[in-house]
C-alpha positions as CSV (number, residue, x, y, z in Angstrom):
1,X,-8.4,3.7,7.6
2,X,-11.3,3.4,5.3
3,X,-13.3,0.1,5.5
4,X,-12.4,-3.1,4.3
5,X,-14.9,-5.6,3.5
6,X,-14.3,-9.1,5.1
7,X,-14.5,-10.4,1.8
8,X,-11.1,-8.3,1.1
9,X,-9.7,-9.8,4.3
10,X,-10.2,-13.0,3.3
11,X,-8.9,-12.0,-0.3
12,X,-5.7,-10.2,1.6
13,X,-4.5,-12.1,4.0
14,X,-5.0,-15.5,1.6
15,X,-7.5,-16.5,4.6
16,X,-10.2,-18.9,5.3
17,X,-13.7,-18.2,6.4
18,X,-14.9,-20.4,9.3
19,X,-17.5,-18.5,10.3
20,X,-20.0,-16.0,9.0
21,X,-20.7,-12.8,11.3
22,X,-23.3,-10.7,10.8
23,X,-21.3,-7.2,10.1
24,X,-19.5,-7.7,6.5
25,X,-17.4,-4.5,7.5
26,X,-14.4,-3.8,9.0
27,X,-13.7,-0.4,9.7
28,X,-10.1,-0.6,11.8
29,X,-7.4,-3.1,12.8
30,X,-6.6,-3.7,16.2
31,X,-3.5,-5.8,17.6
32,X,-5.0,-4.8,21.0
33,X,-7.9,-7.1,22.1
34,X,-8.4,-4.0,25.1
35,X,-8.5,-1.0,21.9
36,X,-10.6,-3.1,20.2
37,X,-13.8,-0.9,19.1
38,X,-17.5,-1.7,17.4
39,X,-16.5,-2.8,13.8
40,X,-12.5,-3.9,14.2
41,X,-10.6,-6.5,13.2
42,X,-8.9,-8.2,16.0
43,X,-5.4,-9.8,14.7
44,X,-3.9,-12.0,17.9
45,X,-0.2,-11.6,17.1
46,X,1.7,-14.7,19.1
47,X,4.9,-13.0,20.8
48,X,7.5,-14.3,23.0
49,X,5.6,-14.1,26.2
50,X,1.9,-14.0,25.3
51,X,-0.4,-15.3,22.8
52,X,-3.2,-12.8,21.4
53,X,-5.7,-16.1,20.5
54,X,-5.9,-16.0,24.4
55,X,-7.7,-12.8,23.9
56,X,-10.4,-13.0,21.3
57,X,-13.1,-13.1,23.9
58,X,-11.9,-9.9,25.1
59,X,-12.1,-8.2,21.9
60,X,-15.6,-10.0,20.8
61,X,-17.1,-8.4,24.0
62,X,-15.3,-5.0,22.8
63,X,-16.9,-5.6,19.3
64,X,-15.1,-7.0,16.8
65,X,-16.8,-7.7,13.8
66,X,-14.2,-10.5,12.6
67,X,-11.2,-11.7,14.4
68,X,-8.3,-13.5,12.5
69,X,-6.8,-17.1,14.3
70,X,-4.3,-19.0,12.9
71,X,-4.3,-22.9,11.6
72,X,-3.3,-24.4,15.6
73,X,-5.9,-22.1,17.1
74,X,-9.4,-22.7,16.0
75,X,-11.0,-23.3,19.2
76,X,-12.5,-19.8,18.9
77,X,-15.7,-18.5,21.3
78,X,-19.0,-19.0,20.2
79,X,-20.6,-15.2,18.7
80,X,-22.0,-13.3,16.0
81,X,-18.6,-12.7,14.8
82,X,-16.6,-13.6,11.2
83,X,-13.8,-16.3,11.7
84,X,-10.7,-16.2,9.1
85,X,-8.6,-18.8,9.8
86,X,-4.7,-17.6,8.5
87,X,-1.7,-19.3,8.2
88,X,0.6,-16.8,10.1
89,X,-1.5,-13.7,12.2
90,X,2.0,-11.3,11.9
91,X,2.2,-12.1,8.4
92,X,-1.4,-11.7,7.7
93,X,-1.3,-8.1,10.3
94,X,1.0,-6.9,7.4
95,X,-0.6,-7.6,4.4
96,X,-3.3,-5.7,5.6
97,X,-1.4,-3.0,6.1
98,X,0.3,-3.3,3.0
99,X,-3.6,-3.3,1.2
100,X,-4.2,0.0,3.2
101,X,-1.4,1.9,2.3
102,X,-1.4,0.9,-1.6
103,X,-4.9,2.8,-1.7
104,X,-2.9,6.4,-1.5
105,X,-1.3,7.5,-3.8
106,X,0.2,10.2,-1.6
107,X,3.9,10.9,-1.2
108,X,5.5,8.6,1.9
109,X,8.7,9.1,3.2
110,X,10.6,6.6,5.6
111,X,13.2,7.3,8.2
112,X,16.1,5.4,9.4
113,X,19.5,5.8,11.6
114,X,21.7,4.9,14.5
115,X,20.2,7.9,16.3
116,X,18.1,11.0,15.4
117,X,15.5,9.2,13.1
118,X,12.8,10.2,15.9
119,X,13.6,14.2,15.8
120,X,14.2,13.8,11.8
121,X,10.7,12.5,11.7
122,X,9.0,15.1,13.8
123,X,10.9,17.9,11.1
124,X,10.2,16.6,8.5
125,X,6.4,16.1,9.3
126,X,6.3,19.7,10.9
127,X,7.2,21.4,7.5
128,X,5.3,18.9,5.5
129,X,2.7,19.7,7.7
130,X,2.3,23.4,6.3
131,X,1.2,21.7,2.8
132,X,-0.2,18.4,3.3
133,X,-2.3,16.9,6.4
134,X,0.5,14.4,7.2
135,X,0.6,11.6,10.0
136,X,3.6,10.7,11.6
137,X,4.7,7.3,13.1
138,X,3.4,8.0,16.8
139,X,5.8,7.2,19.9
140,X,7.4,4.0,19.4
141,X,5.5,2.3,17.0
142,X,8.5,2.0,14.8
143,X,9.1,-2.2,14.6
144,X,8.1,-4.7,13.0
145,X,4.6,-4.9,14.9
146,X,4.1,-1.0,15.0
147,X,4.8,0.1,11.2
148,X,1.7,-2.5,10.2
149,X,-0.7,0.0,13.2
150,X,0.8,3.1,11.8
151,X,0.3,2.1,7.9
152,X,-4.0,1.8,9.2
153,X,-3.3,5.3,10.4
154,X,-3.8,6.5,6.7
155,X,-7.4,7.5,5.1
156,X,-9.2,9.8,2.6
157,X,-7.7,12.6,4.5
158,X,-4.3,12.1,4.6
159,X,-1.7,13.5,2.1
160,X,1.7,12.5,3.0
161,X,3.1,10.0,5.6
162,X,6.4,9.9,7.8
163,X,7.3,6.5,9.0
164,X,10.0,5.9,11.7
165,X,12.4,2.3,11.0
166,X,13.7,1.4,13.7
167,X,15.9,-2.2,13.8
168,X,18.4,-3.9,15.8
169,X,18.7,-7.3,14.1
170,X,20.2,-8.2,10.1
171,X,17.2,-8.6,7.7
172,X,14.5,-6.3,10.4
173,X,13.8,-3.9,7.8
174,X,13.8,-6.1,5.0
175,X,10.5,-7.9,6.7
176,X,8.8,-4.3,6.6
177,X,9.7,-2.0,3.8
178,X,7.4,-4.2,1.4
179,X,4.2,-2.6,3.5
180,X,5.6,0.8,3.0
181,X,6.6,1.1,-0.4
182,X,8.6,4.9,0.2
183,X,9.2,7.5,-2.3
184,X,12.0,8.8,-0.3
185,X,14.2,7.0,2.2
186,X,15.9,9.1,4.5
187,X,19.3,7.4,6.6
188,X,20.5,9.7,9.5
189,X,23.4,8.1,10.0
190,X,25.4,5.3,10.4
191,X,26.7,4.7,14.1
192,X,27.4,2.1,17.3
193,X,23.9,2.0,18.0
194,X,22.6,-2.4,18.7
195,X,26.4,-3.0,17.9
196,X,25.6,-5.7,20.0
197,X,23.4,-7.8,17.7
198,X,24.9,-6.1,14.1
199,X,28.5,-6.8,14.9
200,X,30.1,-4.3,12.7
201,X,28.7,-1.0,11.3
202,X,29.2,-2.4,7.8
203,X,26.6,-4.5,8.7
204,X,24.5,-1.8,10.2
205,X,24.8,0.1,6.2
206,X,23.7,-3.0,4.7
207,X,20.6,-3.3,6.9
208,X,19.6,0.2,7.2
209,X,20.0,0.4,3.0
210,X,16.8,-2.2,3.0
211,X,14.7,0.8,3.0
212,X,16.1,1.8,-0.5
213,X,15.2,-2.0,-1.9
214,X,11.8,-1.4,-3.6
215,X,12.9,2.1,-5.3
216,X,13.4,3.1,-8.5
217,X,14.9,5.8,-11.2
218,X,11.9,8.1,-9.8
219,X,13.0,7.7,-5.3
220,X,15.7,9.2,-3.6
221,X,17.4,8.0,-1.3
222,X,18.3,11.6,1.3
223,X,21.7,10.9,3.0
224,X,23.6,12.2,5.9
225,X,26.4,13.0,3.1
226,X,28.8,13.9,6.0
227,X,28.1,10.4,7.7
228,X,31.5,8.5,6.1
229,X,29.3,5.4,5.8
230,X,26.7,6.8,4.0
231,X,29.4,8.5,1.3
232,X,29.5,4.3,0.1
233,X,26.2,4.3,-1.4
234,X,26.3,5.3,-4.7
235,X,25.9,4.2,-8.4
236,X,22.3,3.0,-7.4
237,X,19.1,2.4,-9.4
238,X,17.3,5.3,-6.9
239,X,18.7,9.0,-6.8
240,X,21.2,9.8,-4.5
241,X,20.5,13.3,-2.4
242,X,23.8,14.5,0.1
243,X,22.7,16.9,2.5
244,X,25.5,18.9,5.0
245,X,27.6,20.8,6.2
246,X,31.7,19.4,5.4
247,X,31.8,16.9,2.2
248,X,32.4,18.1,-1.2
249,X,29.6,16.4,-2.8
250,X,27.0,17.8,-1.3
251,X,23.3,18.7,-2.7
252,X,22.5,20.6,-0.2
253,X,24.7,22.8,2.4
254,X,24.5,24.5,5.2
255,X,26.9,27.4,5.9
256,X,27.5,30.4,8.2
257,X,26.3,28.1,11.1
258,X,25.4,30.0,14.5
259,X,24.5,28.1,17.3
260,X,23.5,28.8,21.2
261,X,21.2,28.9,23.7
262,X,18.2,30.7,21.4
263,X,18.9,27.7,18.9
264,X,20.6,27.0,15.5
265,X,20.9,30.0,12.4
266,X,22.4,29.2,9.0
267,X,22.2,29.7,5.2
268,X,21.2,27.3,2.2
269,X,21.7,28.5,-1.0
270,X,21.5,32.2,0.3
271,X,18.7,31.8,2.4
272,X,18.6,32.1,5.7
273,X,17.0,29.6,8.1
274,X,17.3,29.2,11.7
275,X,15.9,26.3,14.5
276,X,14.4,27.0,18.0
277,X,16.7,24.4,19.3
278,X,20.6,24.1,19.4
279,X,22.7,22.0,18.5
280,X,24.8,21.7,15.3
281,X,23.4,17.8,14.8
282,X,19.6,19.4,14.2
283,X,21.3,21.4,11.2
284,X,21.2,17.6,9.4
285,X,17.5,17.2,10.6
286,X,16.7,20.7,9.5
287,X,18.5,20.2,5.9
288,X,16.4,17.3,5.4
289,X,13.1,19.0,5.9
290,X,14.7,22.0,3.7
291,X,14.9,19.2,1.0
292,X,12.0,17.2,1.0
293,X,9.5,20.7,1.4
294,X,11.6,22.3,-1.9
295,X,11.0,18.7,-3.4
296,X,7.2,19.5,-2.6
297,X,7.1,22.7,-4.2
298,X,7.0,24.7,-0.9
299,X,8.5,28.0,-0.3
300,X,11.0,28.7,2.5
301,X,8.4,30.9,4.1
302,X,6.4,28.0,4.2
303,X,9.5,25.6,5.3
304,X,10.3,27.8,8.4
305,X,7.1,28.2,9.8
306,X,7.2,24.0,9.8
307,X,11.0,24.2,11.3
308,X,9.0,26.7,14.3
309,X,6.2,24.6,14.5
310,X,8.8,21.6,15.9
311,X,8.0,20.0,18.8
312,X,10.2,17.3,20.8
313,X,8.5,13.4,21.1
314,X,8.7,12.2,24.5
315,X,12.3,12.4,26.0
316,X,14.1,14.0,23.7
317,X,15.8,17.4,24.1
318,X,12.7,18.3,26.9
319,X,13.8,21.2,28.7
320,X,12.2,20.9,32.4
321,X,12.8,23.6,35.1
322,X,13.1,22.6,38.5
323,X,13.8,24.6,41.8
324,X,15.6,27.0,39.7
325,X,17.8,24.6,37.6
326,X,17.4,24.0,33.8
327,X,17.0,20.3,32.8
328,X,17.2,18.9,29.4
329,X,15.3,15.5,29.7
330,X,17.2,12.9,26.2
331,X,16.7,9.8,27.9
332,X,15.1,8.4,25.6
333,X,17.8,6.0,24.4
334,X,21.7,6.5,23.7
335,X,24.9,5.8,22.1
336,X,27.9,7.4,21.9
337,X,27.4,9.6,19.3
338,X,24.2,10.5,20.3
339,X,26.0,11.6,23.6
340,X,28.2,13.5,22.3
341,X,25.8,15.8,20.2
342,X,23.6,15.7,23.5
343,X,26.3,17.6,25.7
344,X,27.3,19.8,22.7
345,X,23.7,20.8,22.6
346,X,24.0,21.3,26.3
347,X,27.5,23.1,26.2
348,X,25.8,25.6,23.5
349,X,22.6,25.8,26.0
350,X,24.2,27.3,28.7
351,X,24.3,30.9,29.5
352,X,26.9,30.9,31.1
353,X,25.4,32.0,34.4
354,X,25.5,28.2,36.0
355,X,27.4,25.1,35.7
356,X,26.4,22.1,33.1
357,X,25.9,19.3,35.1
358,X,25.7,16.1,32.6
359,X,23.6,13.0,34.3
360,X,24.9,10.0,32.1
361,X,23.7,6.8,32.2
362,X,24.5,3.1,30.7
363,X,24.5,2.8,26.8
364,X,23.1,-0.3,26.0
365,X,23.5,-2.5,22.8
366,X,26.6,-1.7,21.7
367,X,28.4,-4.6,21.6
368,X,32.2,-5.0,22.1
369,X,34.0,-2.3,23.5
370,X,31.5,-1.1,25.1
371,X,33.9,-0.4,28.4
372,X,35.8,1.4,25.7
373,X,32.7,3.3,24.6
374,X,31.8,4.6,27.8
375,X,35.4,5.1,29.0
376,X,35.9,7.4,25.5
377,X,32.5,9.3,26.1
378,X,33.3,9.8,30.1
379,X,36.5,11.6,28.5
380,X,34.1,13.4,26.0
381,X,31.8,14.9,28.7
382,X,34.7,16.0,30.9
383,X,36.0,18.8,28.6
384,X,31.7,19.5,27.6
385,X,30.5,19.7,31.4
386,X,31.6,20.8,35.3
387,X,30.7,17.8,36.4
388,X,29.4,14.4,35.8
389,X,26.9,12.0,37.4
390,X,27.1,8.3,36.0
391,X,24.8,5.6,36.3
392,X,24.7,1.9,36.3
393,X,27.1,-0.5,36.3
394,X,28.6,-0.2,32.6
395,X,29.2,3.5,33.7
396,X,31.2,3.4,36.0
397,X,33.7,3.3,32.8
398,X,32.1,6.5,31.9
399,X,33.1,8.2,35.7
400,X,36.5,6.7,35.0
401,X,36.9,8.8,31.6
402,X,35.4,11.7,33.1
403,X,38.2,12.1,36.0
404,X,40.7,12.4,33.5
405,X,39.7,16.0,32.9
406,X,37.5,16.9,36.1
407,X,38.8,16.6,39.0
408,X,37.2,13.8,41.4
409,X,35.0,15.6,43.8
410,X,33.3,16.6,40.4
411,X,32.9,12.9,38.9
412,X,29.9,11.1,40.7
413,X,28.5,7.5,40.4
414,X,25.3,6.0,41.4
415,X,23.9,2.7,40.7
416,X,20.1,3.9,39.3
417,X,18.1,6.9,38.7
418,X,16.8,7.1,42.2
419,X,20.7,7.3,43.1
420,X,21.3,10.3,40.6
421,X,18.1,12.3,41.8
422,X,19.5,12.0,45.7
423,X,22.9,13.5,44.3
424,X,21.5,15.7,42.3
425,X,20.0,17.2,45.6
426,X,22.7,17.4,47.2
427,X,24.9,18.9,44.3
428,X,22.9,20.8,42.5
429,X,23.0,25.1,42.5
430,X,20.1,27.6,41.0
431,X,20.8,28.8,37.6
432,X,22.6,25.1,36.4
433,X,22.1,23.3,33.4
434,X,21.7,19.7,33.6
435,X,22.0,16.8,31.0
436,X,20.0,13.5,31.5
437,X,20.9,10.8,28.9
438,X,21.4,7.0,29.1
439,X,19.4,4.1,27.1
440,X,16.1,3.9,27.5
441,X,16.1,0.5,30.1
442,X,18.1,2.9,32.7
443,X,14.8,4.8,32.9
444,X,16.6,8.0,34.0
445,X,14.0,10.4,33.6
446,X,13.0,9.6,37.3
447,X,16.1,11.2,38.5
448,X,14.1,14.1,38.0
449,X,11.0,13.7,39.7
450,X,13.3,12.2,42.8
451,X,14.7,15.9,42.8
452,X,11.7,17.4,42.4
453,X,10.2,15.5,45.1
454,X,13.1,16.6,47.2
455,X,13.1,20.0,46.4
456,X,9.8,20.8,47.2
């Protein structure tokens, strides 16, 4: 971020200057009184279980130049610091970020989905990445209080931006898009994912199309054009781009699709592309990269040294060897179609020399059915893997499913990730491959240190 003055604060955020500090620069904006360095802005944000006034102190001694403090909390420390009083510090956090990113006039593309927006993003930014110095949204920094600390990511030096949309309530998006102002909105898809809060996924379409609200006859909106939902936005004021593999009215297509253990190969318009990791999902992922670099004027030479430059975020598709057996570490968050493109990854990963062992864990968020869910994706994962750990409570639907087509001794339950990683000592063979997927909450990475701890 380049400097504001605390004039333009005040002129931003609509504020009020209570006190006069000595620095009249602000050189970063911090939501974190401990991050808070010589020259920030501290912003208290008021949550649901702690109120940032309580830190000002904390970020004065850090440095701060100015802090902001809303109308019921004026009883600020005494210091050499500038006061703007604000109506709302949340609201006020994003109009600052909205001021930073209308500086750049640099191409900004947002991402949104039930699942895969994270990987999408990481693509997309890889092959944009062989053009343009691009930043990304960084870990989960995709809500309504993260977008605002990625927007103050941009500067002088950047050239294109990727932001990440997450949302699990009606309206989420809505509250955001204004500070981002995209030139293309990407949707990966449109599935069960926080079912719990959205009801139906006719609801999840109308929130998730927010991101397209501020575009015009110049944007595009890049679709999933496989995703049924998706194939209902049309006759909009934005363009429309289909990418895919099945539908007839698609932009851009993949075909002669290969995919195993080496990764993903297929063709787009006669060129041939391929993707270090399998999986016929990351052909969408891939197609929008393929899209948004042509849209950029880059050559596919250019666009597949981005698509080998990909690199996984967190725990996502993380392969992991342990005492011999091959571990692919998604448990970063889940759904069921999320699982079900998980174990064909797996299913495709495999050698062939071991067994696929798929560690499943409870898919929270996804409203009614969800006994249903987990029963159908228990089912789904018999006929993908030789056996089945589940865990938590809501999975014990899932080890139901799964003993419709393995036989029992193969189907085994455990109430928590500690649980898993004790089975998995006692079950597991060299040469294996092994899934680990649940929601986030279940935490089920862990089942892989407990293994590893027993294994050594």
């Amino acid at each position: 971020m380049e400097k504001f003055s605390v004039e333009e604060v005040i002129k931003v955020t609509h504020g009020r200057l209570t006190r006069q500090g000595k620095d009249p620069w602000i050189r970063n904006v911090r939501i974190d009184s401990r991050k808070v360095m010589p020259g920030d802005l501290y912003i208290p944000i008021v949550g649901a279980n702690n109120d940032g006034h309580r830190f000002i102190g904390s970020a004065v001694q850090n440095g701060a130049a100015a802090v902001l403090a809303d109308t019921d909390h004026q009883d600020v420390p005494a210091g050499d610091f500038s006061v703007i009083e604000v109506e709302d510090t949340l609201e006020a956090l994003k109009q600052m970020a909205g001021a930073n990113r209308a500086r750049y006039d640099i191409p900004v593309i947002v991402v949104t989905g039930s699942s895969g927006k994270t990987t999408t993003k990481d693509v997309v930014t890889a092959v944009l990445s062989q053009k343009f110095s691009t930043m990304k949204t960084q870990g989960n920094f995709n809500n309504e209080y993260g977008i605002p600390q990625t927007l103050f990511q941009m500067g002088a030096d950047t050239e294109a931006a990727v932001i990440e949309m997450g949302m699990n309530h009606m309206g989420e998006i809505a509250r955001s898009i204004w500070e981002v102002r995209p030139h293309i909105g990407i949707i990966t898809n449109i599935g069960s994912a926080h079912l719990e809060n959205m009801k139906t996924k006719d609801n999840t379409l109308l929130s998730k199309k927010q991101i397209f609200s501020l575009m015009g006859p110049e944007d595009f909106a890049l679709l999933n054009g496989d995703d049924p939902y998706l194939q209902k936005i049309k006759d909009e004021t934005y363009q429309i781009v289909r990418v895919g593999l099945e539908a007839d009215n698609l932009d851009l297509k993949a075909v002669n699709v290969k995919t195993g253990k080496d990764g993903i190969a297929f063709e787009v318009d006669g060129e041939a592309f391929h993707f270090n990791y399998p999986g016929i999902h990351n052909v969408y992922n891939c197609l929008m990269a393929i899209w948004i670099g042509r849209c950029y004027g880059m050559d596919s030479d250019a666009i597949q040294r981005g698509l080998d430059a990909f690199v996984p975020s967190g725990s996502r598709m993380k392969p992991v060897d342990v005492a011999g057996c091959h571990f692919i570490d998604d448990s970063y968050n889940a759904n069921p179609e999320s699982m079900k493109a998980a174990l064909n990854t797996v299913a495709d990963w495999n050698d062939g020399k071991g067994r696929v062992i798929a560690v499943l864990g409870d898919m929270l968020e996804i409203g009614d059915g969800t006994e249903k869910r987990h029963f159908e994706t228990g089912c789904y994962a018999a006929a993908k893997a030789d056996g089945v750990v589940a865990v938590g409570e809501l999975s014990r639907h899932l080890a139901a499913g799964a003993r419709t087509g393995l036989p029992a001794e193969k189907v085994w339950h455990a109430d928590d990730a500690a649980g898993a990683g004790k089975i998995l000592t006692e079950i597991l063979e060299s040469g294996d491959t092994v899934l680990i997927k649940a929601s986030h909450g279940m935490e089920l990475h862990r089942a892989v240190d407990v293994f590893q701890e027993d294994r050594a």
